[in-house]
Every structure is written in C-alpha cells, then in structure tokens.
DSSP file (Angstrom, degrees, kcal/mol; ACC not computed):
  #  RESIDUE AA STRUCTURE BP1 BP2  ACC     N-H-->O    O-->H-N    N-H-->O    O-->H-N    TCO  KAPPA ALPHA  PHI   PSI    X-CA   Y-CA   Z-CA
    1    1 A X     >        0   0    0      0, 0.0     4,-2.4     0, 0.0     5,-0.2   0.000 360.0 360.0 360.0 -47.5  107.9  127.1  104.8
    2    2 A X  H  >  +     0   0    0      1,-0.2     4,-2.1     2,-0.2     5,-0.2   0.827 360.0  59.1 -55.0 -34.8  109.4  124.9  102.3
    3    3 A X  H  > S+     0   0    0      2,-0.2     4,-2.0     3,-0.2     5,-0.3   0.958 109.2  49.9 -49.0 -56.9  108.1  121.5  104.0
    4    4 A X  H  > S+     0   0    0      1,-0.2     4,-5.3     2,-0.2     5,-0.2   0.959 108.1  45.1 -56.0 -42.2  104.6  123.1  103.5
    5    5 A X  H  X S+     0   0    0     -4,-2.4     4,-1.2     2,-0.2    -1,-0.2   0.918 112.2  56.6 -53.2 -35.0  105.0  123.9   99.9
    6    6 A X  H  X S+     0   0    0     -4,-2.1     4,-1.9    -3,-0.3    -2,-0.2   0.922 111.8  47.9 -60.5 -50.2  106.5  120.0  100.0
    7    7 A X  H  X S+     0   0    0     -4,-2.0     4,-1.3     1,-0.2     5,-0.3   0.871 109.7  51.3 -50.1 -53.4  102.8  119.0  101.6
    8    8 A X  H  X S+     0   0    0     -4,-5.3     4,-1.7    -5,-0.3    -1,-0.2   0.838 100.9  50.5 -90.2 -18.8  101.2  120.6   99.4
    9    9 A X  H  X S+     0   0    0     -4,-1.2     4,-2.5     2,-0.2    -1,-0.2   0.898 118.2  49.0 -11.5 -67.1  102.6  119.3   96.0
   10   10 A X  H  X S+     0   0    0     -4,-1.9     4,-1.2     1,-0.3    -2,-0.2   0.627 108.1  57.3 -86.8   2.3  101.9  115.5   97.7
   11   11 A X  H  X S+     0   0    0     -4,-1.3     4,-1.9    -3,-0.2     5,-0.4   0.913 109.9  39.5 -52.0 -81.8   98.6  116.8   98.5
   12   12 A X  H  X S+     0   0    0     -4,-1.7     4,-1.7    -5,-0.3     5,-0.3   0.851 111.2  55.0 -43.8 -41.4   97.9  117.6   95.1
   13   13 A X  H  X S+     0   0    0     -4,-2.5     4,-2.6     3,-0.2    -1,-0.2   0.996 107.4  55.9 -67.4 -49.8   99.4  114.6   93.6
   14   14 A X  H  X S+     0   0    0     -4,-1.2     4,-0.9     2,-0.2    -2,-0.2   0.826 108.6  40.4  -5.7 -85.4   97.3  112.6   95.8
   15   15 A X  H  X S+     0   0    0     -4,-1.9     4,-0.7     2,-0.2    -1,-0.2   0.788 118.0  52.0 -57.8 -36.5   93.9  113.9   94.9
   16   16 A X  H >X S+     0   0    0     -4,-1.7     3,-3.7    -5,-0.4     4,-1.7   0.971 111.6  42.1 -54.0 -76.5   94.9  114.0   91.3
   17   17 A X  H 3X S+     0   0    0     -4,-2.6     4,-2.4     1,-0.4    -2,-0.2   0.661 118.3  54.2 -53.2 -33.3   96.1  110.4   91.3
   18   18 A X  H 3X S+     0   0    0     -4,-0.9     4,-0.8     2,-0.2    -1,-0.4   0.484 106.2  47.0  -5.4 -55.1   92.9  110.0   93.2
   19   19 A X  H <X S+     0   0    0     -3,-3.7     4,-1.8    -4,-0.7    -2,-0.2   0.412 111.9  51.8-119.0 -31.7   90.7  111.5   90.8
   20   20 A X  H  X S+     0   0    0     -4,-1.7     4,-2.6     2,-0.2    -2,-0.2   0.917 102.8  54.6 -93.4 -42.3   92.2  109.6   88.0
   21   21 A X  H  < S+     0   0    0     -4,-2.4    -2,-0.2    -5,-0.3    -3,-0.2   0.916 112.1  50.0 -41.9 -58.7   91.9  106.3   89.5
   22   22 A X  H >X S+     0   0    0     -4,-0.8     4,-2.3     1,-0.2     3,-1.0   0.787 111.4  46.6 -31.4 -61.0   87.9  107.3   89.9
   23   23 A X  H 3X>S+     0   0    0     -4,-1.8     2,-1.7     1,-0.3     5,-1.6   0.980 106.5  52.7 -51.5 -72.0   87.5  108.3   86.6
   24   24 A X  H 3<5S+     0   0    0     -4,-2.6    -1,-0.3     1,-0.2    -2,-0.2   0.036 116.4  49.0 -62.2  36.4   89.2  105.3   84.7
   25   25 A X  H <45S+     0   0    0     -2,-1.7    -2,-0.2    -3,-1.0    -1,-0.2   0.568 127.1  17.0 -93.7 -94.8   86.8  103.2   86.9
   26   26 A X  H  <5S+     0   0    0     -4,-2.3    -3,-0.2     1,-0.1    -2,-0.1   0.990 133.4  44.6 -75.7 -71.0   83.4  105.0   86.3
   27   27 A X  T  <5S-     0   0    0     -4,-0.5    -3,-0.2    -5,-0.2    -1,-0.1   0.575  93.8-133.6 -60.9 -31.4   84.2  106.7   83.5
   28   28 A X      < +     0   0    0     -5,-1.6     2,-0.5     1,-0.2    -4,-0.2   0.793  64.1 125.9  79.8   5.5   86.3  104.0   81.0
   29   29 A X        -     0   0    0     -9,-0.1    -5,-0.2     1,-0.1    -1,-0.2  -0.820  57.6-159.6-137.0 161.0   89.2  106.6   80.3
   30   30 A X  S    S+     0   0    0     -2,-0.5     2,-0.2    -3,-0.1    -1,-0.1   0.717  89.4  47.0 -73.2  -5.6   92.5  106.4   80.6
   31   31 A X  S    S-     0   0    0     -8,-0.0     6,-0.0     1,-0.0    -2,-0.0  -0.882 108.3 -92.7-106.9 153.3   93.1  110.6   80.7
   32   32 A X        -     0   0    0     -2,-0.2   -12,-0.1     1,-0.1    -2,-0.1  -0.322  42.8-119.3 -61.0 141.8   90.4  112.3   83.3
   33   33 A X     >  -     0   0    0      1,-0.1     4,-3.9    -4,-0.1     5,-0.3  -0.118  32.8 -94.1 -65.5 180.0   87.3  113.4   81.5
   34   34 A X  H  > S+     0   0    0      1,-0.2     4,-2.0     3,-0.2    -1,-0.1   0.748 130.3  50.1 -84.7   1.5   86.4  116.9   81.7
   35   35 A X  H  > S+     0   0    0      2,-0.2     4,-0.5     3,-0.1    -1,-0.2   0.732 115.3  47.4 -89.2 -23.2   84.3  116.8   84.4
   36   36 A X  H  > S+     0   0    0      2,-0.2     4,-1.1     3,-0.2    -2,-0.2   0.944 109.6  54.4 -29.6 -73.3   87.3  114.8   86.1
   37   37 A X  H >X S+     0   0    0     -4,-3.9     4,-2.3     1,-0.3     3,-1.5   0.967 107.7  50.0 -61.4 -67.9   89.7  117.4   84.9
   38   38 A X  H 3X S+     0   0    0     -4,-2.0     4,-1.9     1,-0.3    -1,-0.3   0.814 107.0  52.0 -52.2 -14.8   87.6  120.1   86.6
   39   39 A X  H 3X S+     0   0    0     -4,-0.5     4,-1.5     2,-0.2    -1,-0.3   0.880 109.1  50.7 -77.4 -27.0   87.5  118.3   89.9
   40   40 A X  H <X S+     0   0    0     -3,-1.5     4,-1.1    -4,-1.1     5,-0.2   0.826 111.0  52.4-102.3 -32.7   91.5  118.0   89.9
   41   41 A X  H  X S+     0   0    0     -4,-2.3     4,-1.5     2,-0.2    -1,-0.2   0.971 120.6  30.1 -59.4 -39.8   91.6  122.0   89.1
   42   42 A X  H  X S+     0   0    0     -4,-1.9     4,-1.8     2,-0.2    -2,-0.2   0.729 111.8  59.5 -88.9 -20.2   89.4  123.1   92.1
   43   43 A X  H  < S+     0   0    0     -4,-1.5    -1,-0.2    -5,-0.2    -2,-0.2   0.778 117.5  35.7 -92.9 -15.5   90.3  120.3   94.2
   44   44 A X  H  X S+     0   0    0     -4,-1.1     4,-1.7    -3,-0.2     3,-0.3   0.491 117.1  54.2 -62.4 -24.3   94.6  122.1   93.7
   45   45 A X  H  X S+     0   0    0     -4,-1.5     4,-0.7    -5,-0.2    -3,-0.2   0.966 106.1  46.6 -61.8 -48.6   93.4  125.2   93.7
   46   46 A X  H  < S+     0   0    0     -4,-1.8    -1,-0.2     2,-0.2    -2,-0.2   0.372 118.2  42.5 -82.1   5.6   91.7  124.6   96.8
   47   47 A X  H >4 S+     0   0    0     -3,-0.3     3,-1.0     2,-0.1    -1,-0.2   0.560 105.1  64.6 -89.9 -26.6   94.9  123.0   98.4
   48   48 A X  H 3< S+     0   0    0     -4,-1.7    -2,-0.2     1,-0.2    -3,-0.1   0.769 110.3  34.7 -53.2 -29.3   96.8  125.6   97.0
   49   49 A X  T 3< S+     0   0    0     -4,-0.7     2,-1.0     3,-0.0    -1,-0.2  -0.128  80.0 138.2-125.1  32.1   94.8  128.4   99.4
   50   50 A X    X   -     0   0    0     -3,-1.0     3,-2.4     1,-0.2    -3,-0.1  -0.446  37.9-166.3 -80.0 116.3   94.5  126.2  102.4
   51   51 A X  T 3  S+     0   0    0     -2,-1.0     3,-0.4     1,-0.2    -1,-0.2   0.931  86.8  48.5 -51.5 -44.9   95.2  128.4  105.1
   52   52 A X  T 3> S+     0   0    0      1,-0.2     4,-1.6     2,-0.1    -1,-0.2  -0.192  73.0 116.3 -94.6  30.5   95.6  125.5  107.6
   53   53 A X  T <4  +     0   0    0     -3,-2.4    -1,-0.2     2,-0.2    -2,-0.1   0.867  68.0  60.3 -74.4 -19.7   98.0  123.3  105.2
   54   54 A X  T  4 S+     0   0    0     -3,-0.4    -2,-0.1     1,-0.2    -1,-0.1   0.971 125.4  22.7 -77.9 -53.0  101.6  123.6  107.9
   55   55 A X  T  4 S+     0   0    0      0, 0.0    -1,-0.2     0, 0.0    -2,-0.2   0.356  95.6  92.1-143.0  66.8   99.3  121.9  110.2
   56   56 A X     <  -     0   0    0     -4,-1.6     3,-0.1     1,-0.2    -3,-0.0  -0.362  44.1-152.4 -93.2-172.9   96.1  119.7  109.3
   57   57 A X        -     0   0    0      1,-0.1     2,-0.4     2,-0.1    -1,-0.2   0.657  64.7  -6.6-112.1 -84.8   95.9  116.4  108.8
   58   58 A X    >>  -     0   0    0      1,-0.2     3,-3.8    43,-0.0     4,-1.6  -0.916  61.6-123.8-114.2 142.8   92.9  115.2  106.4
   59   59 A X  G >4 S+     0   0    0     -2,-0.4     3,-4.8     1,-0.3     2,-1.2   0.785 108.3  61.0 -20.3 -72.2   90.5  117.2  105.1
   60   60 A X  G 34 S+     0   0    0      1,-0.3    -1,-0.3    -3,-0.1     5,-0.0   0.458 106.9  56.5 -57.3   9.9   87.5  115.6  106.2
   61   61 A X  G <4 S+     0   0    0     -3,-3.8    -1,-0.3    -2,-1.2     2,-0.2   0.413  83.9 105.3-111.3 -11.8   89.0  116.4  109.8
   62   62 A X    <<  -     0   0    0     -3,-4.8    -6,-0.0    -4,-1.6    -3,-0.0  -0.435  67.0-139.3 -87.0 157.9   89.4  120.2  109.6
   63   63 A X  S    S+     0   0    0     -2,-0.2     2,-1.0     1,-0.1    -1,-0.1   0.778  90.2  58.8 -76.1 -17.5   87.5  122.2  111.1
   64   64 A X  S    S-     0   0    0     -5,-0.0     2,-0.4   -12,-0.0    -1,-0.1  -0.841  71.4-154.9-104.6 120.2   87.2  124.8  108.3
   65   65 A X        -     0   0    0     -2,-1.0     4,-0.1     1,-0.1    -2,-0.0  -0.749  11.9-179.0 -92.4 128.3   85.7  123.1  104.6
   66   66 A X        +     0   0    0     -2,-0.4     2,-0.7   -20,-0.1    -1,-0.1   0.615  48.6  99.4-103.7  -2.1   86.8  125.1  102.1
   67   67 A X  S    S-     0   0    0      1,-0.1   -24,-0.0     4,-0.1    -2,-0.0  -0.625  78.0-118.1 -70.8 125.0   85.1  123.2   99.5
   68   68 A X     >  -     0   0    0     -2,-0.7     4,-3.2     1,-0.1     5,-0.2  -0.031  39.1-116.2 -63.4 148.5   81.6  124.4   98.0
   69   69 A X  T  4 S+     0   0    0      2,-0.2    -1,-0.1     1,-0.2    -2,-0.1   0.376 114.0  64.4 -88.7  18.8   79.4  121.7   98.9
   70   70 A X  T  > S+     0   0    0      2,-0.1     4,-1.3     3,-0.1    -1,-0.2   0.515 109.5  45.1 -72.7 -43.6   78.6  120.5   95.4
   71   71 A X  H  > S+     0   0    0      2,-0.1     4,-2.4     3,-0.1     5,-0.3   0.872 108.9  60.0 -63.2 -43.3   82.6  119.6   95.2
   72   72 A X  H  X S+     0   0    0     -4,-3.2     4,-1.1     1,-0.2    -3,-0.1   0.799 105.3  40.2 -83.4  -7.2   82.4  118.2   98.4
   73   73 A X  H  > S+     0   0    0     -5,-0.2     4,-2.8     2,-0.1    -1,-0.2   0.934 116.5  51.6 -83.5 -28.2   80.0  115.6   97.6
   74   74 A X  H  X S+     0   0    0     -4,-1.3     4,-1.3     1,-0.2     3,-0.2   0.911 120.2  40.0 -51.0 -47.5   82.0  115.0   93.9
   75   75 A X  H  X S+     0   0    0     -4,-2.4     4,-1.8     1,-0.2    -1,-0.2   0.833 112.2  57.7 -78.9 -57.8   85.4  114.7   96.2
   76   76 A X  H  X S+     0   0    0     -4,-1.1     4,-2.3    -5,-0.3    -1,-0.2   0.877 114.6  37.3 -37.1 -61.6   83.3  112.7   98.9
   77   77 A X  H  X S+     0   0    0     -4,-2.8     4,-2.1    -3,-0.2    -1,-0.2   0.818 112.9  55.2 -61.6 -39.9   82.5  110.2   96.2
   78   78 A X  H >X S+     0   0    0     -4,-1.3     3,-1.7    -5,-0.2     4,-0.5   0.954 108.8  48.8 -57.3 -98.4   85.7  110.4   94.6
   79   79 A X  H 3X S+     0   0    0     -4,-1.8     4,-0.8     1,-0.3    -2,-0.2   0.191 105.7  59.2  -8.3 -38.8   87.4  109.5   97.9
   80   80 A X  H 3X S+     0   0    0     -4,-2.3     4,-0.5    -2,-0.2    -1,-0.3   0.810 111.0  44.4 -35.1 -74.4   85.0  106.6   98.5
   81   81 A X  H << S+     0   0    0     -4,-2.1    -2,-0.2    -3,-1.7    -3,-0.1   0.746 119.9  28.5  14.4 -91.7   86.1  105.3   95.5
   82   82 A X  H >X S+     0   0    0     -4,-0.5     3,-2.3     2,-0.1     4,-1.4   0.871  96.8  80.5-100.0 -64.5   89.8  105.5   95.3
   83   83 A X  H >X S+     0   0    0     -4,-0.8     3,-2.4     1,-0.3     4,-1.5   0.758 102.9  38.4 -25.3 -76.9   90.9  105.4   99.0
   84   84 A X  H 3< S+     0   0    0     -4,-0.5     4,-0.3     1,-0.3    -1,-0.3   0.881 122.5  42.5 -46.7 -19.8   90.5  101.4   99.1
   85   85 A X  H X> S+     0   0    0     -3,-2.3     3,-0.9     1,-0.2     4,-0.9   0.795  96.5  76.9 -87.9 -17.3   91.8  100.9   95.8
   86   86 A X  H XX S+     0   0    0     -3,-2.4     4,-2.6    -4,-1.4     3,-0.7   0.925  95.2  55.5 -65.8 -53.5   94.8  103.6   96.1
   87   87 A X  H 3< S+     0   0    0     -4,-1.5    -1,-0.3     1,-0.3    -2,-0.2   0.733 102.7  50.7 -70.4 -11.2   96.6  101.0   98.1
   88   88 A X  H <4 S+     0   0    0     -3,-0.9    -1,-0.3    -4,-0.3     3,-0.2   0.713 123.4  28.6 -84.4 -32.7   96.5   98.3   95.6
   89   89 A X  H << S+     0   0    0     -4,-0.9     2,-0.4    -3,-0.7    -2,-0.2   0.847 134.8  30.3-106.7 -26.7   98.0  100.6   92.4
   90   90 A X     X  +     0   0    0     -4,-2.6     4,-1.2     1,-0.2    -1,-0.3  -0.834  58.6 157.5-144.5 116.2  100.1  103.0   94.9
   91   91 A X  H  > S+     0   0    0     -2,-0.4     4,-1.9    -3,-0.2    -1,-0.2   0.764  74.5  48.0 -70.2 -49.3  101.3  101.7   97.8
   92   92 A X  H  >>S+     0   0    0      2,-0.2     4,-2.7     1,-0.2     5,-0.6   0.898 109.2  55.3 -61.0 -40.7  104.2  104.1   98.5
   93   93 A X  H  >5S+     0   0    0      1,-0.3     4,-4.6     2,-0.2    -2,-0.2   0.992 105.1  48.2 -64.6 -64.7  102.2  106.9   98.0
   94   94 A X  H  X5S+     0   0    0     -4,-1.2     4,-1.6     1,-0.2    -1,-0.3   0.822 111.2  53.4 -58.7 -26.7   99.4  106.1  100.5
   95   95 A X  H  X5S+     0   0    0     -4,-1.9     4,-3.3     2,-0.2     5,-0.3   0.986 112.8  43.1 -69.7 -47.4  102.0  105.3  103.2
   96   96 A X  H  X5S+     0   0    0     -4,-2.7     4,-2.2     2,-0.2    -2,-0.2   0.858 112.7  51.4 -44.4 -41.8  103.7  108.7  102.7
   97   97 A X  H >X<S+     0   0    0     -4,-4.6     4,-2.0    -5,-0.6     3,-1.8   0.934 113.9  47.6 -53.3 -82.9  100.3  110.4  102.6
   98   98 A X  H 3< S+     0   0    0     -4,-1.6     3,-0.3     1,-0.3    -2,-0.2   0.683 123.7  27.6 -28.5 -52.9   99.5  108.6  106.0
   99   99 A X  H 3< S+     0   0    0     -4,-3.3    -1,-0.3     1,-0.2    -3,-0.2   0.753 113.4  60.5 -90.6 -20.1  102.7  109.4  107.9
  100  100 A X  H <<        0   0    0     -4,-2.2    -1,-0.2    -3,-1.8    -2,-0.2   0.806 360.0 360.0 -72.0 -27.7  103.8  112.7  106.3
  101  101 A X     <        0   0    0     -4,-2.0    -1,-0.3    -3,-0.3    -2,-0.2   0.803 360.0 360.0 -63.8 360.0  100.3  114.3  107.5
C-alpha cells in the first residue's frame, strides 16, 4: 500500500510540474494562474481518488476517465503542451514517470 501512496505523490508532482510548465508558456507567469491553480487541485484530487492507481499505467490508457470532460480537454491540452517540453526542463522526472508506471 505504501508504493501506491509513493505513485501517487509522483503522480501529482507530475501533473503539477506539468501544469506549471503550461502556464508559464501560454500564460507569462512564473506561479500558475488561477485557472492553472484550479486545474492542479482537480487534477490531485482526482489522482488522489483513483481507484485503479496500484495498477494503471497513464491516464489516457484506463479504461475508466474520471475526469469531467471539460477538465479533460484543459488536461488534454495541458499534456500536449508540456509532455515534449517536460524532457528538456526535467529529465529525471519523466524517466521515473515512464518506468515507475
């Protein structure tokens, strides 16, 4: 049980780090804006009560979305984004992401 609770923490750091990259991008600032800041609450709340966290891989491959579809296109977009650029500012992170799922 503790491994998942470990998953889900680097979950969370992820989408945050994720989230922030996006923002300071589109947005021009260097803390998320508040529409930011709400995507990085719903998008840890919603890792926080993934039923299927011990074993999925990435979202966009489980079979159940727990995301409202108005988040999942913000996330979508987000995700778009960040992904390619995530390996350029954290390298470590996105190999751990990769191998831990």
């Amino acid at each position: 049980m503790k491994n998942v609770e470990k998953k889900r923490e680097h979950e969370k750091k992820v989408v945050t780090t994720m989230i922030c990259l996006y923002c300071r991008g589109n947005h021009g600032t260097k803390k998320p804006c508040l529409e930011c800041e709400e995507l990085i609450k719903y998008a840890c709340f919603r890792t926080d009560k993934c039923p299927r966290m011990a074993t999925k891989t990435f979202c966009s491959q489980c079979p159940s979305k727990c995301y409202k579809p108005d988040m999942m296109d913000r996330i979508t977009k987000v995700m778009r984004y960040s992904g390619p650029r995530l390996m350029l500012h954290h390298p470590i992170m996105v190999m751990k992401h990769m191998f831990v799922k």
